[in-house]
ROLUMKOL-195445 format. One record per residue (C-alpha): residue number from 1; residue in three letters; chain; x, y, z. Coordinates in pm, 1 decimal, always signed. Each point is the difference from the previous one (the first is absolute). Example, Ala and Ser with C-alpha at 12.3 -4.5 7.8 and 13.67 -1.06 7.14 Angstrom:
% residues 2
REC  seq  type  mol         X         Y         Z
REC    1   ALA    A   +1230.0    -450.0    +780.0
REC    2   SER    A    +137.0    +344.0     -66.0
//
This chain:
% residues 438
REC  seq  type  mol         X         Y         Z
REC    1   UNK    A   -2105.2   +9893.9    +175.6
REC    2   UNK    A    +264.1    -128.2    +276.2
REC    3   UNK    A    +272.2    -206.3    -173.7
REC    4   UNK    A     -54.5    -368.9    +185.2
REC    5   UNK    A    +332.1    -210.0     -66.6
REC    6   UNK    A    -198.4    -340.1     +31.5
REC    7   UNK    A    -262.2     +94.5    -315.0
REC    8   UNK    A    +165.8    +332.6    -183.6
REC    9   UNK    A    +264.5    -226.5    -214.5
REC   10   UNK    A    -291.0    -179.3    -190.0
REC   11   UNK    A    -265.9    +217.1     +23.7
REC   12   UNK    A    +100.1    +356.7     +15.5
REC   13   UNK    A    +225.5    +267.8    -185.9
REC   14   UNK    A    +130.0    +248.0    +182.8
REC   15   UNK    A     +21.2    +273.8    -325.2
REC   16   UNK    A    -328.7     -20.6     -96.7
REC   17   UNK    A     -87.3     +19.2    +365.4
REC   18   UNK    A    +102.9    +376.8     +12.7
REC   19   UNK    A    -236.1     +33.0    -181.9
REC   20   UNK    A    -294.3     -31.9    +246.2
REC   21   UNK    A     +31.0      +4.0    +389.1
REC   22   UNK    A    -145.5    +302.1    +186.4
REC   23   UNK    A    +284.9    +240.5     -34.3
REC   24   UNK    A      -3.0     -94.4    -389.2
REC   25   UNK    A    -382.4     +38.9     -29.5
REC   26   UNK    A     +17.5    +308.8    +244.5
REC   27   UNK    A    +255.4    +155.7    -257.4
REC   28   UNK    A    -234.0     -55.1    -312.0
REC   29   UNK    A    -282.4    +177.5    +237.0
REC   30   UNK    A    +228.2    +332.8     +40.5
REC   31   UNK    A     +53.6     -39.1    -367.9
REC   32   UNK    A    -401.7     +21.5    -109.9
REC   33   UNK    A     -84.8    +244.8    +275.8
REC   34   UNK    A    +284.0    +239.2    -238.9
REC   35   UNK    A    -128.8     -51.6    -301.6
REC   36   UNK    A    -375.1     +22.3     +90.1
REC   37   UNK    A    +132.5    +349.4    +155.7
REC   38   UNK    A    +169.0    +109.4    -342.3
REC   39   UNK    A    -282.2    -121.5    -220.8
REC   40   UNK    A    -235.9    +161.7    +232.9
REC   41   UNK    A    +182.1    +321.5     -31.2
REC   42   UNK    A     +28.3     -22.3    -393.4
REC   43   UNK    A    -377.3     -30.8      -1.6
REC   44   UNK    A     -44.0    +316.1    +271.3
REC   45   UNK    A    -146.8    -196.2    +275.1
REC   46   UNK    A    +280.3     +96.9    +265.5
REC   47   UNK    A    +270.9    +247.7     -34.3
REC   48   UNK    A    +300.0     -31.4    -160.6
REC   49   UNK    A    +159.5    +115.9    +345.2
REC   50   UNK    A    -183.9    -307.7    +141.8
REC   51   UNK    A    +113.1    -247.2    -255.3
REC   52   UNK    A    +371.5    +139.3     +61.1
REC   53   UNK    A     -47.4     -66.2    +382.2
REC   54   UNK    A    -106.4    -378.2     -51.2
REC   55   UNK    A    +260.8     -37.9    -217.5
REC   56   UNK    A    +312.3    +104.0    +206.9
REC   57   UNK    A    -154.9    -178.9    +333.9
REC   58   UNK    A     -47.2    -295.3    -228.7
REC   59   UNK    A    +379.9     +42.2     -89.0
REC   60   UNK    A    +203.6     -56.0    +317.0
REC   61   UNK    A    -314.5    -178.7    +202.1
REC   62   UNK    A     -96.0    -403.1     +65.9
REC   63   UNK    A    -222.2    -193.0    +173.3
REC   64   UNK    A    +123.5    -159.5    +326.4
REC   65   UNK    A    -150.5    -334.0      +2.9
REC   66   UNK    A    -200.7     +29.6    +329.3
REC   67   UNK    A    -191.4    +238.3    -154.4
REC   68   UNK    A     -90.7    -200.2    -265.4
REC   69   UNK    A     -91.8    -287.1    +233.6
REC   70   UNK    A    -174.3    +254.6    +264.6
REC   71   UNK    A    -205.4    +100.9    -315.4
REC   72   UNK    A     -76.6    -339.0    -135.6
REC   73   UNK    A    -102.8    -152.7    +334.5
REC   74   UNK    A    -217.5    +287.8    +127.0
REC   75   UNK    A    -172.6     +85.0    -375.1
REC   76   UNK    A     +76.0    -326.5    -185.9
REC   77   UNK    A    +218.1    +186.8    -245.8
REC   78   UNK    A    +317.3    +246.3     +24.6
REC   79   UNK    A    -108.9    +326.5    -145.1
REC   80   UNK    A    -201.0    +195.2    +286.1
REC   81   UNK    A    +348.3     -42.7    +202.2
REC   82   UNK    A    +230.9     +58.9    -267.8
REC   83   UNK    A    -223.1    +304.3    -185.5
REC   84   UNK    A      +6.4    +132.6    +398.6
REC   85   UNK    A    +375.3     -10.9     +32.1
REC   86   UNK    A     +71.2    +132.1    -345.3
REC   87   UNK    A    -201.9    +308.0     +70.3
REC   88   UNK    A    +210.7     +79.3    +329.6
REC   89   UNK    A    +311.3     -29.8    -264.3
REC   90   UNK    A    -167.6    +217.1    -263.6
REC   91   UNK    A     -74.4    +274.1    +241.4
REC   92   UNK    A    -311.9    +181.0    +180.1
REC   93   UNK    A     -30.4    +183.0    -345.2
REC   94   UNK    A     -69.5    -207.1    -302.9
REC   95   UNK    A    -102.9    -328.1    +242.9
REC   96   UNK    A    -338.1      +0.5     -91.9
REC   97   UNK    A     +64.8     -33.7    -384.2
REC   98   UNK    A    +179.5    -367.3     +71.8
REC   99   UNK    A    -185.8    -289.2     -72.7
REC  100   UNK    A    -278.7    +231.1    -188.4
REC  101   UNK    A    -331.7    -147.2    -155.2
REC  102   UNK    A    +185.4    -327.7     +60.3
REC  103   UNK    A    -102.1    -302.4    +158.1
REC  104   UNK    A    +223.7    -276.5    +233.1
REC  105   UNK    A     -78.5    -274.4    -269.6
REC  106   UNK    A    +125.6    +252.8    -287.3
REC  107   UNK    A    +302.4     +71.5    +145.6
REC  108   UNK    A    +133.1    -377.0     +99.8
REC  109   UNK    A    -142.5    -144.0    -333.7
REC  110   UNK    A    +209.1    +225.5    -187.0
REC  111   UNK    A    +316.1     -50.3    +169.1
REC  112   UNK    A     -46.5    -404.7      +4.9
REC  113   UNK    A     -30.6     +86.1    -407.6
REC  114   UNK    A    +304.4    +171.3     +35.2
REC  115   UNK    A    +150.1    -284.7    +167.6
REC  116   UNK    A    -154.1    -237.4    -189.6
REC  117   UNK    A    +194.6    +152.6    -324.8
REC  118   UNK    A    +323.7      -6.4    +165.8
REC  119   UNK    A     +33.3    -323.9     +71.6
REC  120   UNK    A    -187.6    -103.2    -282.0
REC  121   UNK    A    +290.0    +139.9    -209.4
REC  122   UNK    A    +280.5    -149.4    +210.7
REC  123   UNK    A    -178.9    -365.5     -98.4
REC  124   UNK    A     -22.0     +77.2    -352.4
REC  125   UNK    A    +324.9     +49.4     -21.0
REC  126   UNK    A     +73.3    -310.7    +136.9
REC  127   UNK    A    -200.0    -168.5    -191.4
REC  128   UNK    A    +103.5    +128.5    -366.2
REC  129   UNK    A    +367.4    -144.0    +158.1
REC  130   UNK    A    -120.4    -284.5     +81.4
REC  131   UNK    A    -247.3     -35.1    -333.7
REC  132   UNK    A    +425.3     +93.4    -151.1
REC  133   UNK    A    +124.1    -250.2    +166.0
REC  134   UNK    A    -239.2    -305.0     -88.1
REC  135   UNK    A     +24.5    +118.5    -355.3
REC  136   UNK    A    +357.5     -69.5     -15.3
REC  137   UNK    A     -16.9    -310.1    +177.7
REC  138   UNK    A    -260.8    -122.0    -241.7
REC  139   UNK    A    +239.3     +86.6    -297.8
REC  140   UNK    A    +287.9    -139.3    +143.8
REC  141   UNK    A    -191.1    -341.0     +54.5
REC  142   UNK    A    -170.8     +10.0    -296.4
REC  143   UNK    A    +142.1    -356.7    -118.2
REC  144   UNK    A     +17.9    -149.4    +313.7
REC  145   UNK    A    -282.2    -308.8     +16.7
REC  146   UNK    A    -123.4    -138.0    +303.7
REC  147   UNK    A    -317.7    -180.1     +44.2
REC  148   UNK    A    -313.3    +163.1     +68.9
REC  149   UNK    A    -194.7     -83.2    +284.1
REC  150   UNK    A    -444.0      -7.9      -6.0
REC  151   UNK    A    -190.0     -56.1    +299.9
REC  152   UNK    A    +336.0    -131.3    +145.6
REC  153   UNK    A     +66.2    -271.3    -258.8
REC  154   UNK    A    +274.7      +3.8    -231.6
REC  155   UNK    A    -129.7    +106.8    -349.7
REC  156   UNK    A    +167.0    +124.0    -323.4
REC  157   UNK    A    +395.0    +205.9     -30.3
REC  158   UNK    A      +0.5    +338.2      -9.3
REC  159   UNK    A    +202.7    +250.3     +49.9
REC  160   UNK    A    +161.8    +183.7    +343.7
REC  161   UNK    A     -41.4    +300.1    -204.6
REC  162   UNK    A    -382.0     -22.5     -61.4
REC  163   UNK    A     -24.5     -84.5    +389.4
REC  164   UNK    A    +148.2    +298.3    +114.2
REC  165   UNK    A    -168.1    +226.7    -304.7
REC  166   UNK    A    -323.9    -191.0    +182.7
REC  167   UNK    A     +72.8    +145.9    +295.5
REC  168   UNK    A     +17.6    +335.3     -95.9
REC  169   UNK    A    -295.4     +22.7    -204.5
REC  170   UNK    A    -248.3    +107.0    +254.1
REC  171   UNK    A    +291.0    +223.8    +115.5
REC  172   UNK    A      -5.4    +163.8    -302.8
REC  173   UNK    A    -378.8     +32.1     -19.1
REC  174   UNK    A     +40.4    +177.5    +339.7
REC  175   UNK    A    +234.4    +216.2    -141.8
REC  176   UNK    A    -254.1    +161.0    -244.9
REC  177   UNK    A    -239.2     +27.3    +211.0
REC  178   UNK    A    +216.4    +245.3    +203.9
REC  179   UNK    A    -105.8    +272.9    -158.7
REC  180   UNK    A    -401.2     -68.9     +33.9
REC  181   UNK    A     +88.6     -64.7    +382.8
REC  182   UNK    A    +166.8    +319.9     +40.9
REC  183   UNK    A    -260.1    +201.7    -160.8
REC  184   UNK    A    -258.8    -143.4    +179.1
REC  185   UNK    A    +133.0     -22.9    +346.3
REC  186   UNK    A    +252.0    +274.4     +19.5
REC  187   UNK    A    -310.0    +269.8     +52.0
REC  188   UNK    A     -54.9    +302.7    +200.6
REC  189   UNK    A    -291.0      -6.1    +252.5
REC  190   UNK    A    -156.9    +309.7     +80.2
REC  191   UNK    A    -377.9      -8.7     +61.9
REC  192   UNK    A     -62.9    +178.4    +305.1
REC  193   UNK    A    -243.0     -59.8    +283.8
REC  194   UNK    A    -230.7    -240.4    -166.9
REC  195   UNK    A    +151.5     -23.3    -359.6
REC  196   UNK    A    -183.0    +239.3    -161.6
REC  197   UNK    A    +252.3    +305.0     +18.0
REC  198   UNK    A    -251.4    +243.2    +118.1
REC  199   UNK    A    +282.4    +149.2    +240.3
REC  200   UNK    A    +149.4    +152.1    -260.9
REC  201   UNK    A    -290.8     +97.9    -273.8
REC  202   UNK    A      +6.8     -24.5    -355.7
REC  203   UNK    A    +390.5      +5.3     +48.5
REC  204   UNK    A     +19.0    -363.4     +91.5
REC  205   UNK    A     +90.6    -176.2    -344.0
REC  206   UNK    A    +241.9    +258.2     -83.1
REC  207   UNK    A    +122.5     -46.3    +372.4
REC  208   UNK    A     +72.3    -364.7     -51.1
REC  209   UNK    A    +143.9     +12.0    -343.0
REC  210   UNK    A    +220.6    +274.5     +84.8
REC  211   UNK    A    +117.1    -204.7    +336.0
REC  212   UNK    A     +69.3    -314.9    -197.5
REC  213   UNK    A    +210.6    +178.3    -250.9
REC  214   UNK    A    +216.2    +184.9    +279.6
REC  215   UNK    A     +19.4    -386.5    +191.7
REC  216   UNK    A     +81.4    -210.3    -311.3
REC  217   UNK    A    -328.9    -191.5     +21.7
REC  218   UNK    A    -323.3     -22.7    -242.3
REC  219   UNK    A    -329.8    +178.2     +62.1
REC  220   UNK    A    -246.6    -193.3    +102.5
REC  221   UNK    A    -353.8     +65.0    +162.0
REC  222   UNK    A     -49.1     -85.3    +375.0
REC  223   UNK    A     +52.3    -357.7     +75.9
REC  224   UNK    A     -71.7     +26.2    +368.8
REC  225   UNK    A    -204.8    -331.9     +15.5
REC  226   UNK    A    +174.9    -165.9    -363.0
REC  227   UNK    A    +284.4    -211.2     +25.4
REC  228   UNK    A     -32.2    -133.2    -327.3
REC  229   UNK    A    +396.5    +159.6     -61.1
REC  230   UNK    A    +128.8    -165.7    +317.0
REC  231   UNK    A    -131.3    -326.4     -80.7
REC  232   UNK    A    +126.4     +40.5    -356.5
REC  233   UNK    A    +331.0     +81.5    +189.1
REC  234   UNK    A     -16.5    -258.4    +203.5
REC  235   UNK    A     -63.0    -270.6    -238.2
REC  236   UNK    A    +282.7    +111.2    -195.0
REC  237   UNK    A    +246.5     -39.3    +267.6
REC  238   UNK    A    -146.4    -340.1     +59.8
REC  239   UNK    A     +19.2    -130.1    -367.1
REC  240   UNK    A    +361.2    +132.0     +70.8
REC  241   UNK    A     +77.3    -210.2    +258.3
REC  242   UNK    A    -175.7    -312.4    -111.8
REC  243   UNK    A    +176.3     -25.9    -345.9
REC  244   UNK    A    +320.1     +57.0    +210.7
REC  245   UNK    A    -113.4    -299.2    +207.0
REC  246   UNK    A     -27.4    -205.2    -275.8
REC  247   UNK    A    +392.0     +81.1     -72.7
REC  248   UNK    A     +89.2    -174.5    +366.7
REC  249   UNK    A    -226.2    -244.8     -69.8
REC  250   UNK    A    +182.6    -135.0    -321.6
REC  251   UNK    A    +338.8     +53.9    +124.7
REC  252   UNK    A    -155.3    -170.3    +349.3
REC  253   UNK    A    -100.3    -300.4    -203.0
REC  254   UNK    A    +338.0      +1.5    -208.0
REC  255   UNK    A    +218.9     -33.5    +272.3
REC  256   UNK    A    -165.3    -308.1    +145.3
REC  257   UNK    A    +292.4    -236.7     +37.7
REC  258   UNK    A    -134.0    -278.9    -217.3
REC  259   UNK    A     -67.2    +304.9    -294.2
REC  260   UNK    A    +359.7    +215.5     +83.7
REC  261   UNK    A     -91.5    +153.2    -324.8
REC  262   UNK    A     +32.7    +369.8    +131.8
REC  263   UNK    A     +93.8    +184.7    +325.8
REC  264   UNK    A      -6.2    +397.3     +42.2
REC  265   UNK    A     +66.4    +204.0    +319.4
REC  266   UNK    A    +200.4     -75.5    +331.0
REC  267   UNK    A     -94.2    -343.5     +87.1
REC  268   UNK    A    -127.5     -21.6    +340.4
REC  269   UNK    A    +168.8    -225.0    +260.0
REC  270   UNK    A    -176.1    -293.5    +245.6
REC  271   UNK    A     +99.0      +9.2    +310.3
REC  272   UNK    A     -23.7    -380.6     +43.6
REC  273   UNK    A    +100.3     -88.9    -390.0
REC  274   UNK    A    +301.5    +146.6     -93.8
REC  275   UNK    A      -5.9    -169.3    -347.6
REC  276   UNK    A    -376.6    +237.6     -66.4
REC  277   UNK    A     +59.4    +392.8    -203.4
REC  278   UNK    A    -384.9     +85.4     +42.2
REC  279   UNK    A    -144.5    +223.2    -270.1
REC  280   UNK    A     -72.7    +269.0    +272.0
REC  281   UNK    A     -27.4    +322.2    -249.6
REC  282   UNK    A    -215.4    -214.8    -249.7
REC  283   UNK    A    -260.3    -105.3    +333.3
REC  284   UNK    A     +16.7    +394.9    +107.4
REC  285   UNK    A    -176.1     +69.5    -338.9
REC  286   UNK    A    -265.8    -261.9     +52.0
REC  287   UNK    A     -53.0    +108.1    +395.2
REC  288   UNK    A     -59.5    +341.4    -140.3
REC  289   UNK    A    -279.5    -129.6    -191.9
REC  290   UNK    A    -181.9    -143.0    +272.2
REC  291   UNK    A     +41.4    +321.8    +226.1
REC  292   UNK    A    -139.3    +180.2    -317.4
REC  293   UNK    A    -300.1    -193.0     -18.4
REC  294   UNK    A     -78.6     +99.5    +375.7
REC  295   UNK    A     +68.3    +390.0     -82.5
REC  296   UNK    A    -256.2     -25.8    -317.5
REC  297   UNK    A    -237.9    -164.6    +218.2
REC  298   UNK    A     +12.6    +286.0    +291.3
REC  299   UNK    A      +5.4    +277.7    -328.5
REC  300   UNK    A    -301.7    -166.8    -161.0
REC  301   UNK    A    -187.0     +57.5    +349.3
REC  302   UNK    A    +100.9    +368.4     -12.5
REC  303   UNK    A    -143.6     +14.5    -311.4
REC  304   UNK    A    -320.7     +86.9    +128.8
REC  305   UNK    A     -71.5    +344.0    +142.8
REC  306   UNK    A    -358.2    +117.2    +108.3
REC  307   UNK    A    -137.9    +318.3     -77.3
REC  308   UNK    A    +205.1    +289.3     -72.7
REC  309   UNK    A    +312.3     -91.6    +253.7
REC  310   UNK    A     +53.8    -296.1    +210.0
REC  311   UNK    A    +235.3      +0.8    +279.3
REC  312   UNK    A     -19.8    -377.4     +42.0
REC  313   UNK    A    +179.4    -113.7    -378.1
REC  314   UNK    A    +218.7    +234.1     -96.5
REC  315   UNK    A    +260.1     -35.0    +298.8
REC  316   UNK    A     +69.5    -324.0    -112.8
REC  317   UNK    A    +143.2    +107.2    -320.7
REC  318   UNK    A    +239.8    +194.7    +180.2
REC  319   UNK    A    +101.4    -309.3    +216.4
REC  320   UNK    A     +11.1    -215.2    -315.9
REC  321   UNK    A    +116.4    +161.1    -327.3
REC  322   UNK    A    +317.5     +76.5    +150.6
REC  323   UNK    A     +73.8    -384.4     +85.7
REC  324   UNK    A    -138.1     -99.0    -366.5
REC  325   UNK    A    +222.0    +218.2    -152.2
REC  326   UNK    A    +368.0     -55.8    +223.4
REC  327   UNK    A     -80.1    -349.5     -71.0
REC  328   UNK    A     -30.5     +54.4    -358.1
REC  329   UNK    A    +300.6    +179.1     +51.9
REC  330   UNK    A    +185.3    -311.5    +172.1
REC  331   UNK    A    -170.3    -213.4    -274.7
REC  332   UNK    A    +222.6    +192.8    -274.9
REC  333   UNK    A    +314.0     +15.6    +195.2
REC  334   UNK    A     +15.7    -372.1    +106.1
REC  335   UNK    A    -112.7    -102.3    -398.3
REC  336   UNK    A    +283.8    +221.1    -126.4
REC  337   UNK    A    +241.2    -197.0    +247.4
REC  338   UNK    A    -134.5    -314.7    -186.9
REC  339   UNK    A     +59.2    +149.2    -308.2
REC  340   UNK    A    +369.1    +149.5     +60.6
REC  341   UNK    A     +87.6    -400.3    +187.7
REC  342   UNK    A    -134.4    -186.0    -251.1
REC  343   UNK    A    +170.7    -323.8     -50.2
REC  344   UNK    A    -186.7    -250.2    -251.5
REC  345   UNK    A    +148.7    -338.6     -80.8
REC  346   UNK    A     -34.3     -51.1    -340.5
REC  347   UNK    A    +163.4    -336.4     -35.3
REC  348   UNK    A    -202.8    -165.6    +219.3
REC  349   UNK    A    -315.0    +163.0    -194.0
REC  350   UNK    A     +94.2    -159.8    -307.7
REC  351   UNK    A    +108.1    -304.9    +138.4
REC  352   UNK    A    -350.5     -22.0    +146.2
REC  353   UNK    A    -131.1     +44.7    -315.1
REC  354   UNK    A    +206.2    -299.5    -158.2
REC  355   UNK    A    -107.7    -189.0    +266.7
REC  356   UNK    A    -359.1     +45.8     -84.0
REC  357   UNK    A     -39.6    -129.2    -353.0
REC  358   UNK    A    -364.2     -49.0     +46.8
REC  359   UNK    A     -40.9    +392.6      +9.3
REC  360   UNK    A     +86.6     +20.2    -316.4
REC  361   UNK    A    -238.6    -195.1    -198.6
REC  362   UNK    A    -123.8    +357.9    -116.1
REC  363   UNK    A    +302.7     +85.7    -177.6
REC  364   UNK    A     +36.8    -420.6    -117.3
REC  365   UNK    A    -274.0     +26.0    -170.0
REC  366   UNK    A     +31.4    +327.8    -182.5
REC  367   UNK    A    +373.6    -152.6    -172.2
REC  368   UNK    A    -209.3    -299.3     -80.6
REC  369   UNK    A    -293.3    +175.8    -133.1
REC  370   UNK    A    +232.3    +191.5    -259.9
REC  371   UNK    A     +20.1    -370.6    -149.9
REC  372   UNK    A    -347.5    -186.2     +31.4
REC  373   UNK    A    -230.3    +293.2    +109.7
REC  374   UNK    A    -118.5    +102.2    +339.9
REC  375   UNK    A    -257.7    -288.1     +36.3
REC  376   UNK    A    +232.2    -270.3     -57.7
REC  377   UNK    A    +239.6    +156.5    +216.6
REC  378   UNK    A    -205.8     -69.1    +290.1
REC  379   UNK    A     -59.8    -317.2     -32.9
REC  380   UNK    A    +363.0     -61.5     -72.7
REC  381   UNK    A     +53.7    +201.7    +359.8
REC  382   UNK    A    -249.2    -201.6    +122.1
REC  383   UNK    A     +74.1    -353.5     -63.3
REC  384   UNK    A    +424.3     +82.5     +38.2
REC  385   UNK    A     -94.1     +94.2    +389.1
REC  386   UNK    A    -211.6    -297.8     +38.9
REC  387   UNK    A    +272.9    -221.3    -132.3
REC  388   UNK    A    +222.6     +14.9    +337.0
REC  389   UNK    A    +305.7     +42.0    -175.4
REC  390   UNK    A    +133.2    +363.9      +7.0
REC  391   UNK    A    -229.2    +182.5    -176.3
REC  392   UNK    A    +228.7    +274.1    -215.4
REC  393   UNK    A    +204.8    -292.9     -44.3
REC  394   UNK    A    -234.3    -198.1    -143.0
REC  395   UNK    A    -123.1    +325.4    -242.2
REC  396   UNK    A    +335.4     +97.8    -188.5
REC  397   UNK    A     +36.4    -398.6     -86.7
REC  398   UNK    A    -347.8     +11.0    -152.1
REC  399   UNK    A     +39.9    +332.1    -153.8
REC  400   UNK    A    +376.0     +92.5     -88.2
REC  401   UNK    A    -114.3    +241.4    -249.9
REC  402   UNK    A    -154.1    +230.7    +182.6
REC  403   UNK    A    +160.4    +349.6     +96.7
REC  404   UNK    A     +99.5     -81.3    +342.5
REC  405   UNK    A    +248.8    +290.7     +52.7
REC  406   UNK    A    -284.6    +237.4    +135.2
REC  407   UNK    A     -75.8    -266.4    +258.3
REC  408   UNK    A    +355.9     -26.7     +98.1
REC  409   UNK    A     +67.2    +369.8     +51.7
REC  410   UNK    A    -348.0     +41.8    +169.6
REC  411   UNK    A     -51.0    +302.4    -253.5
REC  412   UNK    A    -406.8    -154.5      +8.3
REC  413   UNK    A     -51.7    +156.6    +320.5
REC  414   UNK    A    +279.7    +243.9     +35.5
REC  415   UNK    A     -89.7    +223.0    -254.2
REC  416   UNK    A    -382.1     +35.1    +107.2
REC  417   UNK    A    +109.8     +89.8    +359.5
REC  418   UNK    A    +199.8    +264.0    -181.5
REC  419   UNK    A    -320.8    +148.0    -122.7
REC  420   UNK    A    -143.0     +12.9    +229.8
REC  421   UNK    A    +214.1    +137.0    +262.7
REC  422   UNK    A     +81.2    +262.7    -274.0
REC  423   UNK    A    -325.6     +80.0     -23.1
REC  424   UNK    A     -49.0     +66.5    +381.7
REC  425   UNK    A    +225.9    +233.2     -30.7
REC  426   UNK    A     -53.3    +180.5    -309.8
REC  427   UNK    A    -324.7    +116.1    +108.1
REC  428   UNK    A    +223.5    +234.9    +251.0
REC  429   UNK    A    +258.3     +84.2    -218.6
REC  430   UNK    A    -251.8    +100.4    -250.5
REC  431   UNK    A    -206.3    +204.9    +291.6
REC  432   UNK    A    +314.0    +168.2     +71.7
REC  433   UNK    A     +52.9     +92.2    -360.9
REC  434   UNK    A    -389.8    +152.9     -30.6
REC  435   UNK    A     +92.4    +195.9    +347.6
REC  436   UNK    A    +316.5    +148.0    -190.8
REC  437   UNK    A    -139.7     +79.9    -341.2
REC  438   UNK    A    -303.5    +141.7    +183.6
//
């Protein structure tokens, strides 16, 4: 993918990008045409001096990129060119044994899976940083109240800890599910001709399994026209992005001038109002979402393949994948910016909450319910609001007995946002334990 200096600072990262591109994809091609040689040999259907051949050619040899573009634009895909060119590099000998009881879509499937997997483990690692990193945030906040916000409206304190242990909840839902993704997607393709593996006899199972072992990918049967495991893939990446959209969002919302509650990243300049510091990283999440929900709607379209091989679909996962994933990529990079800038104000939070005694009739009338029961609390709430008068005011005259030191230290809604945030993240902890003892 050409770096474009307009678009490639919110949308695109440049290390998961070397992952894909047509040298990239060209050098996971070389890569199965090897190991189909070697497994091929190990089952006796070429010659081990055949299999030695491939292998040293495959060594010291790439694919210029005209090639690959001469192939694509006079087959529709890049093996007949490449497979040609390789052959010449393998030698008049042994050429015949490249690219055997193979078919084009077997060969670019597999090395998109081996793509796939790399950059798939350069974003999990990002992400169980970042997953770090909001953990000890949340901790760190734990006792810091702010107000919450429902459907825009302010509504009852809680904590900045339980906010950011909020946001990485889905996060760390994506995080177990890393391990379903990779087993499902990260698979080898070899079907042959039409899928059924007649190319190579009753050797074709053992072909495949043997050829996924030597690649670092699972077995799987022919999935020529099923792309059940890319969409899988796919809608992983996009969960991915969209919880880290709702991350910018927040902080987005925080920053407002007439909230100034939080501000995270590099603040963006205006050039016609110097006194602005935009929330540019915190928007880059959220414009990442949007170009996401394009990408899953061009995927979801290649979805659908006809008969045993389509030509029509499955370019467009090569065209598309790729930008999902260096987005996610971006996604992760600008949240952990967020994360490592991350500048809450937690004066102002609390003096909002002061400010707001109506949000905490909850907690009023739980001191007040210790005394006269939960019913006649209520009321009591009720008629003290009505009364015009400050309203908490108005309570501790009528009822000096009660136990108002829980109200004053907020401790009625701190300590349940402390549950809960804990309990976000002791579902990972405790997954991580399981994964250990196991």
């Amino acid at each position: 993918m050409p770096f474009d200096a307009l678009t490639a600072p919110i949308f695109a990262d440049r290390e998961i990008e070397t992952c894909f591109g047509s040298t990239a994809i060209a050098g996971e091609m070389v890569r199965v045409e090897v190991a189909l040689a070697e497994v091929q040999a190990e089952l006796g259907l070429i010659s081990e001096s055949a299999a030695d051949a491939i292998r040293k050619a495959g060594e010291g040899w790439s694919c210029a990129d005209n090639v690959i573009e001469h192939s694509v634009a006079s087959a529709g895909v890049p093996v007949p060119e490449f497979v040609r060119q390789f052959r010449k590099a393998v030698g008049s000998e042994y050429a015949g044994w490249v690219h055997f009881g193979a078919t084009s879509q077997d060969i670019i499937d597999t090395a998109f899976s081996l793509a796939y997997q790399k950059a798939f483990g350069l974003l999990t690692a990002r992400l169980n940083a970042l997953i770090d990193a909001l953990e000890k945030k949340a901790s760190s906040h734990a006792e810091t109240v702010m107000l919450a916000r429902t459907r825009g409206q302010l509504a009852t304190p809680i904590t900045l800890g339980l906010r950011i242990a909020q946001w990485a909840q889905p996060l760390v839902a994506l995080e177990a599910d890393q391990h379903h993704i990779a087993s499902r997607a990260f698979k080898v393709q070899f079907g042959g001709a039409s899928g059924s593996r007649s190319s190579v006899g009753v050797h074709g199972q053992q072909l495949a399994a043997r050829l996924a072992e030597r690649l670092g990918l699972e077995n799987a049967a022919p999935w020529h026209t099923d792309r059940s495991s890319i969409r899988e893939l796919s809608g992983w990446l996009e969960r991915l992005i969209a919880a880290l959209a709702k991350i910018g969002a927040d902080i987005s919302l925080s920053s407002r001038g007439e909230i100034a509650e939080l501000s995270a990243g590099p603040g963006g300049g205006s050039s016609a109002m110097p006194h602005k510091s935009n929330p540019v990283v915190a928007e880059f999440l959220q414009s990442i979402a949007l170009l996401a929900t394009s990408l899953m709607a061009g995927l979801s379209a290649s979805a659908v393949h006809g008969e045993e091989r389509d030509g029509r679909t499955w370019p467009l996962e090569w065209h598309l994948m790729p930008q999902l994933f260096s987005a996610a990529g971006a996604a992760l990079r600008h949240a952990q910016v967020l994360m490592n800038d991350f500048r809450p104000d937690a004066a102002a939070m609390r003096e909002r909450v002061m400010a707001m005694p109506e949000t905490l009739v909850e907690a009023a009338t739980s001191v007040i319910a210790g005394e006269i029961g939960h019913e006649a609390a209520t009321r009591a709430v009720k008629d003290a609001l009505a009364g015009g008068a400050p309203f908490l005011e108005t309570l501790r005259q009528r009822h000096p007995a009660a136990d108002w030191g829980a109200f004053d230290s907020l401790s009625h809604y701190i300590d349940p946002a402390k549950s809960v945030a804990n309990a976000i993240f002791a579902v990972r902890t405790k997954r991580g334990m399981e994964r250990r003892e196991g």
